[in-house]
DRENTORSE-750821 format. One record per residue: chain; residue in one letter; residue number from 1; x, y, z of N, C-alpha, C, CB in turn. Coordinates in nm, 3 decimals. Glycine has a CB too. Layout:
residues N
node chain = A&resn = A&resi = NUM&nX = X&nY = Y&nZ = Z&caX = X&caY = Y&caZ = Z&cX = X&cY = Y&cZ = Z&cbX = X&cbY = Y&cbZ = Z
...
//
This chain:
residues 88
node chain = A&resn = X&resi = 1&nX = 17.354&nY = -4.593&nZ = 20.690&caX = 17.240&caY = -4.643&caZ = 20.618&cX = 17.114&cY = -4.577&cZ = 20.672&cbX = 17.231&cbY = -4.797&cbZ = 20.628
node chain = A&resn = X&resi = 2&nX = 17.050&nY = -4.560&nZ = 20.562&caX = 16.883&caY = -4.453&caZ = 20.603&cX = 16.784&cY = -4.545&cZ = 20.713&cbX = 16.752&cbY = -4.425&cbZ = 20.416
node chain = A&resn = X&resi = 3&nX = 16.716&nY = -4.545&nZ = 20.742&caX = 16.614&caY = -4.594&caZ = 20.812&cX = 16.543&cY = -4.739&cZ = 20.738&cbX = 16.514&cbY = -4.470&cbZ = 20.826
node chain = A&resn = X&resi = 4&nX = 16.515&nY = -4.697&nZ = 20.616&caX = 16.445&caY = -4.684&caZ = 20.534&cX = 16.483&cY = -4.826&cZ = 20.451&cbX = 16.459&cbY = -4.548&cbZ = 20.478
node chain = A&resn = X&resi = 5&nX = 16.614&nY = -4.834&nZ = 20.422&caX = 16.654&caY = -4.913&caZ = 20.368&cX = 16.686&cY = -5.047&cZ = 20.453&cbX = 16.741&cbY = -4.856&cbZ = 20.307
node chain = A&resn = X&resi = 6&nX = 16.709&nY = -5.038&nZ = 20.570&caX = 16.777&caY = -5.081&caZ = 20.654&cX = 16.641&cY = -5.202&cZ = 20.697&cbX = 16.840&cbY = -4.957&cbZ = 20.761
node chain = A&resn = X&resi = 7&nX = 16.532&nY = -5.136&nZ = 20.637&caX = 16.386&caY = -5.179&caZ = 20.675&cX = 16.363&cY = -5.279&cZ = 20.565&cbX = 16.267&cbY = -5.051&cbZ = 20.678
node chain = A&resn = X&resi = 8&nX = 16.414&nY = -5.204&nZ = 20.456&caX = 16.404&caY = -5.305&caZ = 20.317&cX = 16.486&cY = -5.425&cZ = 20.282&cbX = 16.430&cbY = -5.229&cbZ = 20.202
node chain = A&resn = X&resi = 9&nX = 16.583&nY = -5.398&nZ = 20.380&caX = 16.678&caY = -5.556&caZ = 20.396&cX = 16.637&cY = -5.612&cZ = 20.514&cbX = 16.856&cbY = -5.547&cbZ = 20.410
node chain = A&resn = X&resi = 10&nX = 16.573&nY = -5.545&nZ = 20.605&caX = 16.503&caY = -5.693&caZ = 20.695&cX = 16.423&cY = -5.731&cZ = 20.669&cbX = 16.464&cbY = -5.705&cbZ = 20.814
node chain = A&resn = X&resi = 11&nX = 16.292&nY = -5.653&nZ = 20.582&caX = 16.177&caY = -5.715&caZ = 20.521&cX = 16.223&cY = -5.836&cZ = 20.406&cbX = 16.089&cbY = -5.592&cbZ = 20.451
node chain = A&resn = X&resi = 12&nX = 16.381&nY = -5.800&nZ = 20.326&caX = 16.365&caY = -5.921&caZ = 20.221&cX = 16.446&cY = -6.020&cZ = 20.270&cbX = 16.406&cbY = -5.892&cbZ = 20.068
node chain = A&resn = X&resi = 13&nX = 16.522&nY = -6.014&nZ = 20.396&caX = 16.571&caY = -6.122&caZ = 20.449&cX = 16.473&cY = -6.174&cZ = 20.531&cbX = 16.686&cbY = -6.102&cbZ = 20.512
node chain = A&resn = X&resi = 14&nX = 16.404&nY = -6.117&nZ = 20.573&caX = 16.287&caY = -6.245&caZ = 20.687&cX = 16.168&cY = -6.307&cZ = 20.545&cbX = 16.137&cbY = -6.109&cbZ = 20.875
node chain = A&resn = X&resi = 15&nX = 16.159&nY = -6.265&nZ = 20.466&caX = 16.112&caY = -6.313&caZ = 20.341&cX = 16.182&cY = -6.404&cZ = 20.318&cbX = 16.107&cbY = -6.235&cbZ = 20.237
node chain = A&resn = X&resi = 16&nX = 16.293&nY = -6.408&nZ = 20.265&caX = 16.392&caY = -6.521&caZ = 20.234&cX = 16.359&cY = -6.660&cZ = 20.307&cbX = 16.539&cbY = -6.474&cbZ = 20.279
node chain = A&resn = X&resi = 17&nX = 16.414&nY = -6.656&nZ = 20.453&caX = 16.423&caY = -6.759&caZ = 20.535&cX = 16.297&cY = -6.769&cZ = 20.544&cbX = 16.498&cbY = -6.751&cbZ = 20.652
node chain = A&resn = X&resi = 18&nX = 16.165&nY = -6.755&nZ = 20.521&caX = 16.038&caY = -6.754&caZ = 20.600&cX = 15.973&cY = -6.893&cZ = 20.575&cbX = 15.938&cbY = -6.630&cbZ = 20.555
node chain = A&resn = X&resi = 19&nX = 15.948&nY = -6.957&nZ = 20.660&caX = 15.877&caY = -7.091&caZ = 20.643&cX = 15.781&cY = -7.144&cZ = 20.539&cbX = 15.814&cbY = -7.106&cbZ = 20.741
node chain = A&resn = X&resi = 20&nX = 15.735&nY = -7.047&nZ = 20.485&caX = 15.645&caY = -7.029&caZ = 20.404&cX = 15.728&cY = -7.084&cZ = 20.241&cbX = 15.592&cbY = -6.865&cbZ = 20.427
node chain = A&resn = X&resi = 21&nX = 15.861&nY = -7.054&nZ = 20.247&caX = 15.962&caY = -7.137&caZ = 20.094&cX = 15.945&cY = -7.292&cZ = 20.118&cbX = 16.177&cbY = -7.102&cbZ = 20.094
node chain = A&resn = X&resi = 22&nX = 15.934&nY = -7.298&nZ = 20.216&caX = 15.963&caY = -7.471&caZ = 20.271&cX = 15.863&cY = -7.553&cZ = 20.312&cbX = 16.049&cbY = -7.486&cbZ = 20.395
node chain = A&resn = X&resi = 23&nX = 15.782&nY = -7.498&nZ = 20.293&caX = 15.561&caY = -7.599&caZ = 20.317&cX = 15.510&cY = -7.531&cZ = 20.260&cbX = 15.439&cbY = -7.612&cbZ = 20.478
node chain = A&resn = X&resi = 24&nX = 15.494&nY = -7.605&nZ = 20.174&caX = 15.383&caY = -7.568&caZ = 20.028&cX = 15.231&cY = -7.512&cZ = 20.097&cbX = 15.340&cbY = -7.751&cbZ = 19.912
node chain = A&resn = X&resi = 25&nX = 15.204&nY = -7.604&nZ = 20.172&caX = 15.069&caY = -7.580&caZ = 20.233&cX = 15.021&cY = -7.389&cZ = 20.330&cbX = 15.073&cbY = -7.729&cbZ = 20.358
node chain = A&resn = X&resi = 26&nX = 15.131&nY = -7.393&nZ = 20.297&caX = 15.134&caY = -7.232&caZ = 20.364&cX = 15.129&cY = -7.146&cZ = 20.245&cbX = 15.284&cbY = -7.186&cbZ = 20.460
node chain = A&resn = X&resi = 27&nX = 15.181&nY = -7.165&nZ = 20.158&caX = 15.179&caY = -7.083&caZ = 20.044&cX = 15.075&cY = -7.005&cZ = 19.999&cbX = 15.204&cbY = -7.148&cbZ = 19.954
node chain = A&resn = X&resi = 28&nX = 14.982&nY = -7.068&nZ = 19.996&caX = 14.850&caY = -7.042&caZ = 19.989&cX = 14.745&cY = -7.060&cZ = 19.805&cbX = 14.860&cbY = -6.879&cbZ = 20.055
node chain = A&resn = X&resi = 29&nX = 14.678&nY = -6.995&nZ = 19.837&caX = 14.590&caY = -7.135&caZ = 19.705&cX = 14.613&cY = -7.079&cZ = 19.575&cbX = 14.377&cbY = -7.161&cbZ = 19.711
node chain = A&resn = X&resi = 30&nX = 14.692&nY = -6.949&nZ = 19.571&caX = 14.716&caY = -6.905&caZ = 19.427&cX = 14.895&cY = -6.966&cZ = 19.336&cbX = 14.707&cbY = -6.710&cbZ = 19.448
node chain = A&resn = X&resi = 31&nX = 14.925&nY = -7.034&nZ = 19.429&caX = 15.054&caY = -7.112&caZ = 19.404&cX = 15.055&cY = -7.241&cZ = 19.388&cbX = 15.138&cbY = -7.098&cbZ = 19.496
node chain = A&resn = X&resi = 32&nX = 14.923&nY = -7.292&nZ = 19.401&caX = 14.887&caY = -7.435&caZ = 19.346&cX = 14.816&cY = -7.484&cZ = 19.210&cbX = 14.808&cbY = -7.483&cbZ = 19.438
node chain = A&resn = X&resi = 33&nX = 14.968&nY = -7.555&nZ = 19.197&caX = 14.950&caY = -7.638&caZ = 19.067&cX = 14.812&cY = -7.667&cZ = 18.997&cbX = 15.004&cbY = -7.767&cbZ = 19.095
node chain = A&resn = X&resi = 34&nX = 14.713&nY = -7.707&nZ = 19.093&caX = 14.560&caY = -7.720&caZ = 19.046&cX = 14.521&cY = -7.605&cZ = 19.010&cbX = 14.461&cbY = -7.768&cbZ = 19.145
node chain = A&resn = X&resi = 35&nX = 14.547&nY = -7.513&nZ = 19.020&caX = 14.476&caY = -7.379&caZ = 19.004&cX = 14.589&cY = -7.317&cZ = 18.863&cbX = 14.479&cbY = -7.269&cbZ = 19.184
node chain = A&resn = X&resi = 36&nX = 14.625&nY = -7.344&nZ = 18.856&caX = 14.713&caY = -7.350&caZ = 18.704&cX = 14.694&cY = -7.418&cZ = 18.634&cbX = 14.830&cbY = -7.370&cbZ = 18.690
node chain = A&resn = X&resi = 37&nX = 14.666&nY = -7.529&nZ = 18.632&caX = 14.659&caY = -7.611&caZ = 18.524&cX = 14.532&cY = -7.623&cZ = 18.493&cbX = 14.717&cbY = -7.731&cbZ = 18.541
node chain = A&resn = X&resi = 38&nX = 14.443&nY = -7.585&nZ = 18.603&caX = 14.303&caY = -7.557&caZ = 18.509&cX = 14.284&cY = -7.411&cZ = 18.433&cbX = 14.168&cbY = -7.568&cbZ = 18.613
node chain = A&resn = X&resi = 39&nX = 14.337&nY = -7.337&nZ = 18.498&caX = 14.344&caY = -7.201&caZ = 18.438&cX = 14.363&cY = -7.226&cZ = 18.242&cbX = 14.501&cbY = -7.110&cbZ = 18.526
node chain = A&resn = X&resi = 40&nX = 14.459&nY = -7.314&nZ = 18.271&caX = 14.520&caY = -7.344&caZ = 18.168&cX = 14.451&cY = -7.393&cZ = 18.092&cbX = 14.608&cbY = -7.403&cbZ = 18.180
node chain = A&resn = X&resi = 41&nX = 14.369&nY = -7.539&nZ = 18.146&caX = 14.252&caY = -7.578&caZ = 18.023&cX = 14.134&cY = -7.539&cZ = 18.003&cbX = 14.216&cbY = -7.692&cbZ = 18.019
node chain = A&resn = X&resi = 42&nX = 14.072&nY = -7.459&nZ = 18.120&caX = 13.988&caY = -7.409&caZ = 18.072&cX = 13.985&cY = -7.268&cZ = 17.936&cbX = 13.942&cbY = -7.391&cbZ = 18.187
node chain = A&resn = X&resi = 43&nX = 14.087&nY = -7.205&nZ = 17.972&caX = 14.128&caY = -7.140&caZ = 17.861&cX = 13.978&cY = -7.024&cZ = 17.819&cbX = 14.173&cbY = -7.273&cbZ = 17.736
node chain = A&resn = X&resi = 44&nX = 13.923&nY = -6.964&nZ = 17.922&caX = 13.797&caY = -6.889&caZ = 17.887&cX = 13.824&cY = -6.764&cZ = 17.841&cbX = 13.706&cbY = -6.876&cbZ = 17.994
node chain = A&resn = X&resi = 45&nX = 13.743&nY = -6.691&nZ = 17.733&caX = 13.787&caY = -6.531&caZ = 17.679&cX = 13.601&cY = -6.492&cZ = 17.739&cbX = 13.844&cbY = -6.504&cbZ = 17.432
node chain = A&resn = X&resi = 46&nX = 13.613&nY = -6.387&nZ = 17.766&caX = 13.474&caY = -6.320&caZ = 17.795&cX = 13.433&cY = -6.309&cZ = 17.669&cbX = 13.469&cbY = -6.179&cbZ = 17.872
node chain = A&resn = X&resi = 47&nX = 13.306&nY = -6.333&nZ = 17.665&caX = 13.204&caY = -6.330&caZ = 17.535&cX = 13.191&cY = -6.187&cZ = 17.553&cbX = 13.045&cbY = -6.427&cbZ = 17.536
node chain = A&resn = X&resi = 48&nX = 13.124&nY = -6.119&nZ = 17.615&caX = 13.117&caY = -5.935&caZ = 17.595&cX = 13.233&cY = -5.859&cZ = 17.683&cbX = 12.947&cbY = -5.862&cbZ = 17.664
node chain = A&resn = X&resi = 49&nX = 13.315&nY = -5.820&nZ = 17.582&caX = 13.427&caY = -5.704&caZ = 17.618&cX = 13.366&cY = -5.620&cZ = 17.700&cbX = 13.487&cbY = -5.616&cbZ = 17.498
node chain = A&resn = X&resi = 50&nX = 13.384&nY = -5.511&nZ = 17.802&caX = 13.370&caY = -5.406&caZ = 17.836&cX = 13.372&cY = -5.289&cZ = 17.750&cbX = 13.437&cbY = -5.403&cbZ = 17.913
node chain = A&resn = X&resi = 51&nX = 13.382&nY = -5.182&nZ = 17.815&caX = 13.407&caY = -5.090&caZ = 17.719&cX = 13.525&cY = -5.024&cZ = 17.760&cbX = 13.298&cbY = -5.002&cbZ = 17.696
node chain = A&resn = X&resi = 52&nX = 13.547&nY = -5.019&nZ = 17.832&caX = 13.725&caY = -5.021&caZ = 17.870&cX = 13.783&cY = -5.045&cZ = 17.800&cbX = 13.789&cbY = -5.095&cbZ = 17.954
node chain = A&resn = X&resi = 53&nX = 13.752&nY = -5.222&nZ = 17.819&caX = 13.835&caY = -5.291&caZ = 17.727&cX = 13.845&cY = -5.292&cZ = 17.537&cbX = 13.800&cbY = -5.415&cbZ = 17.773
node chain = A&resn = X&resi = 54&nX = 13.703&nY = -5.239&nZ = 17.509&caX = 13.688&caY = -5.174&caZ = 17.344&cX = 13.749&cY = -5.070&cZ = 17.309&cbX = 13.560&cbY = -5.131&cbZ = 17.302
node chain = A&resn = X&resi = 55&nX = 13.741&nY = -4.954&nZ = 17.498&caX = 13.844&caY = -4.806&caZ = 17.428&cX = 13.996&cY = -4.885&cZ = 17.426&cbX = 13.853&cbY = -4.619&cbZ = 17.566
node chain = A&resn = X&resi = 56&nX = 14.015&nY = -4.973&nZ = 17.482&caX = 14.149&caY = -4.986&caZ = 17.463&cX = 14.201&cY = -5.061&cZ = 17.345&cbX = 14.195&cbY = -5.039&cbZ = 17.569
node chain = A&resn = X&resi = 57&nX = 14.112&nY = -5.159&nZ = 17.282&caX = 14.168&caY = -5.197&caZ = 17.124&cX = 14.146&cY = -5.138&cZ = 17.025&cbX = 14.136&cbY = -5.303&cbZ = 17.075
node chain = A&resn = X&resi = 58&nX = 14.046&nY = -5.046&nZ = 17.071&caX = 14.032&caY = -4.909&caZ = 16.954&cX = 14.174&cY = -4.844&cZ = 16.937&cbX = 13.917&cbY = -4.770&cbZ = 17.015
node chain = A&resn = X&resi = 59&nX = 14.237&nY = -4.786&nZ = 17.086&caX = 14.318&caY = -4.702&caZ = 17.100&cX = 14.444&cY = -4.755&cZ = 17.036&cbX = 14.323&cbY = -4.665&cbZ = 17.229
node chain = A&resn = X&resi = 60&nX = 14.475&nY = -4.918&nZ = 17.072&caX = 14.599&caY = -5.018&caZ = 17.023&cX = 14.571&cY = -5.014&cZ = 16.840&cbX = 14.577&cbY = -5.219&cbZ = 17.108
node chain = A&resn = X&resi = 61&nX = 14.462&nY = -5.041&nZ = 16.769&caX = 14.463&caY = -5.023&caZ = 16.646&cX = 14.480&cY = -4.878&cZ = 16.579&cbX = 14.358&cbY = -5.080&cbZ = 16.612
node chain = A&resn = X&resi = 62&nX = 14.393&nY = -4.800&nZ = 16.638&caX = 14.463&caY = -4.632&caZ = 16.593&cX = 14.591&cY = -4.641&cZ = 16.592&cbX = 14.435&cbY = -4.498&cbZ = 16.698
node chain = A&resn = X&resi = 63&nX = 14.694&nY = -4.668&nZ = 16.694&caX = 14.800&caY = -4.671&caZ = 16.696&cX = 14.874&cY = -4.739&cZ = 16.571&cbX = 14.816&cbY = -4.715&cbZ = 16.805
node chain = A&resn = X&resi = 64&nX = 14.849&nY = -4.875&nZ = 16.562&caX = 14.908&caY = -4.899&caZ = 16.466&cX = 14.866&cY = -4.806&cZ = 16.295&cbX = 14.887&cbY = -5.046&cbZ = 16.478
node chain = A&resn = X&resi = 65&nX = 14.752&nY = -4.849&nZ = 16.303&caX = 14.745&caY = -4.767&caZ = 16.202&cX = 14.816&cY = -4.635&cZ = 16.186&cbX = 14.633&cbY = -4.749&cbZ = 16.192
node chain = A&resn = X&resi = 66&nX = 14.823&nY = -4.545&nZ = 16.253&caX = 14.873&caY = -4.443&caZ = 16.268&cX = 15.005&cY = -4.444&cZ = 16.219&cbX = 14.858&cbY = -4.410&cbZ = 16.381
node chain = A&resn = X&resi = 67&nX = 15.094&nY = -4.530&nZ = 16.294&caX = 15.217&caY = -4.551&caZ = 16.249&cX = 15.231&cY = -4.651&cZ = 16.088&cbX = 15.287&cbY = -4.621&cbZ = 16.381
node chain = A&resn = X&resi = 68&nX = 15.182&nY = -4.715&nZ = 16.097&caX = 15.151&caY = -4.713&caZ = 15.927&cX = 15.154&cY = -4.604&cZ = 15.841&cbX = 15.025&cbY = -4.752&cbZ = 15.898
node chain = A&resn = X&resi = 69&nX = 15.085&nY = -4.574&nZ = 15.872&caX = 15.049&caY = -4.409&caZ = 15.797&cX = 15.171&cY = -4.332&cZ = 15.805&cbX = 14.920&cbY = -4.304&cbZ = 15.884
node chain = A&resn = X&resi = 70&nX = 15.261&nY = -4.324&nZ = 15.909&caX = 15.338&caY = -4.228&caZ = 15.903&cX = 15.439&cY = -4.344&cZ = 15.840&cbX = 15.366&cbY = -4.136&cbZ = 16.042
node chain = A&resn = X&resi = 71&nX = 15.450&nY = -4.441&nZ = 15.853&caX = 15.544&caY = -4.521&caZ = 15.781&cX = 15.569&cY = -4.503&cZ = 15.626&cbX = 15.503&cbY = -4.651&cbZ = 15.801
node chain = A&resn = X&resi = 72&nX = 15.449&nY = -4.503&nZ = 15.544&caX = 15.394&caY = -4.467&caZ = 15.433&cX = 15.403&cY = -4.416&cZ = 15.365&cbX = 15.338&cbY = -4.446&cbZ = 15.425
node chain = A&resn = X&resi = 73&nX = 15.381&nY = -4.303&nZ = 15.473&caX = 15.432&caY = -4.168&caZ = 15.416&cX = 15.593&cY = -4.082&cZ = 15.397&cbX = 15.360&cbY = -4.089&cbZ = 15.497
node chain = A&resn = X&resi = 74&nX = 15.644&nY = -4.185&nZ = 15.518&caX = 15.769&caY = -4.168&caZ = 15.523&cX = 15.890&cY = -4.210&cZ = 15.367&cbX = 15.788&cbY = -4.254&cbZ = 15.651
node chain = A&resn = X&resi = 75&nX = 15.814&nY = -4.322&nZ = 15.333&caX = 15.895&caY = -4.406&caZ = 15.215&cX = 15.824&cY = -4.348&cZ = 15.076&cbX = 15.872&cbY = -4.599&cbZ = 15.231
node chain = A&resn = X&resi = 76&nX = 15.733&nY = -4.264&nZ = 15.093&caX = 15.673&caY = -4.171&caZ = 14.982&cX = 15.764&cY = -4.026&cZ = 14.945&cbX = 15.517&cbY = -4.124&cbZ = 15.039
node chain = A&resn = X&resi = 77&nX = 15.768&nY = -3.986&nZ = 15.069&caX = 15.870&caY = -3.878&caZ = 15.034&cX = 15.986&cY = -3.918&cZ = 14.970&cbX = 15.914&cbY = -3.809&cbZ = 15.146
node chain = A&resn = X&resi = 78&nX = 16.033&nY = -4.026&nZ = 15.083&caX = 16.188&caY = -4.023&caZ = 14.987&cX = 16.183&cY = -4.065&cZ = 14.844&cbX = 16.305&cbY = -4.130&cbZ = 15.047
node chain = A&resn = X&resi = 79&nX = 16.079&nY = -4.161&nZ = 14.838&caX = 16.073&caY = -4.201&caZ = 14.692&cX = 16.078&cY = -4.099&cZ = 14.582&cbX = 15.954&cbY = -4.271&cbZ = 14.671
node chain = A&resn = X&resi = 80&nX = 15.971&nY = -3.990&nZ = 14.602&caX = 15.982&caY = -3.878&caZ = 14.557&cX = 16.079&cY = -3.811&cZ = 14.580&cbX = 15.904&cbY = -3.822&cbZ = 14.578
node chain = A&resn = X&resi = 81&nX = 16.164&nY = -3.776&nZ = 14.677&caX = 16.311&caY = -3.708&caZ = 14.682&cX = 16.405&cY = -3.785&cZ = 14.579&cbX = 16.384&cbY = -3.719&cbZ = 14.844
node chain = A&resn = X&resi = 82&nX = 16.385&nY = -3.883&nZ = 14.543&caX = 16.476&caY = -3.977&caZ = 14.444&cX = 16.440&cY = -3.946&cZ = 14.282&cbX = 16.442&cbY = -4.153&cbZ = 14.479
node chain = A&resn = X&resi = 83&nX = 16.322&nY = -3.905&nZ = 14.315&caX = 16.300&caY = -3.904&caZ = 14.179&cX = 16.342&cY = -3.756&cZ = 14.112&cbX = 16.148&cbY = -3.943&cbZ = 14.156
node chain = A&resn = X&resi = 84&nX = 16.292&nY = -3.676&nZ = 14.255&caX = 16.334&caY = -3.507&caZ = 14.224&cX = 16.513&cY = -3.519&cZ = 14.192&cbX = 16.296&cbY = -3.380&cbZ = 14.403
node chain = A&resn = X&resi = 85&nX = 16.578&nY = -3.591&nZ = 14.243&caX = 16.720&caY = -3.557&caZ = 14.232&cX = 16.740&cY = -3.657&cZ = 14.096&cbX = 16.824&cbY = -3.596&cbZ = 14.388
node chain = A&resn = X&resi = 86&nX = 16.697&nY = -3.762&nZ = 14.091&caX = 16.722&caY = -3.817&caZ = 13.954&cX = 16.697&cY = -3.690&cZ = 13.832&cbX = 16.610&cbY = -3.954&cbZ = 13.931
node chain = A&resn = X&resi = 87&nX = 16.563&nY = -3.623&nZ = 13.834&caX = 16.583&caY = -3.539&caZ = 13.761&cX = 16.663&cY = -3.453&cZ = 13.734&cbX = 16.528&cbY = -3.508&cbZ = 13.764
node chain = A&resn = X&resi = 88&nX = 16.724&nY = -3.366&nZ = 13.832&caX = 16.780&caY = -3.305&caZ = 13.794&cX = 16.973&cY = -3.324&cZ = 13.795&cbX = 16.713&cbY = -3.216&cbZ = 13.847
//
């Protein structure tokens, strides 16, 4: 066995047993129930997006659209291939 690995099974076995599964109070404050369940009702969306965050629903709607478009176009051809072979 490599070094390496040998490191990665004692790191997830002393994880395992670590006191920290068994007293909540060690866990620390992002694993408490209070802090979830308000997360939860408060339920806040930022009033001004970034612009990060605008290039990125720009980029998610191009996309779809895009594939629309090629969707579109896809069921256009054949339609027309149906009609070319009906003709003849």
């Amino acid at each position: 066995m490599s070094r390496g690995v040998l490191r990665a099974w004692i790191i997830l076995l002393a994880r395992r047993n670590s006191p920290r599964m068994f007293r909540p109070e060690l866990q620390g404050r992002l694993n408490s129930p209070q802090l979830a369940s308000f997360l939860a009702e408060s339920d806040r969306r930022l009033l001004k997006p970034g612009l990060h965050e605008l290039a990125h629903r720009g980029r998610k709607v191009g996309k779809v659209l895009l594939y629309l478009a090629l969707f579109a176009g896809t069921i256009w051809v054949l339609v027309e291939s149906a009609k070319a072979l009906a003709i003849f």
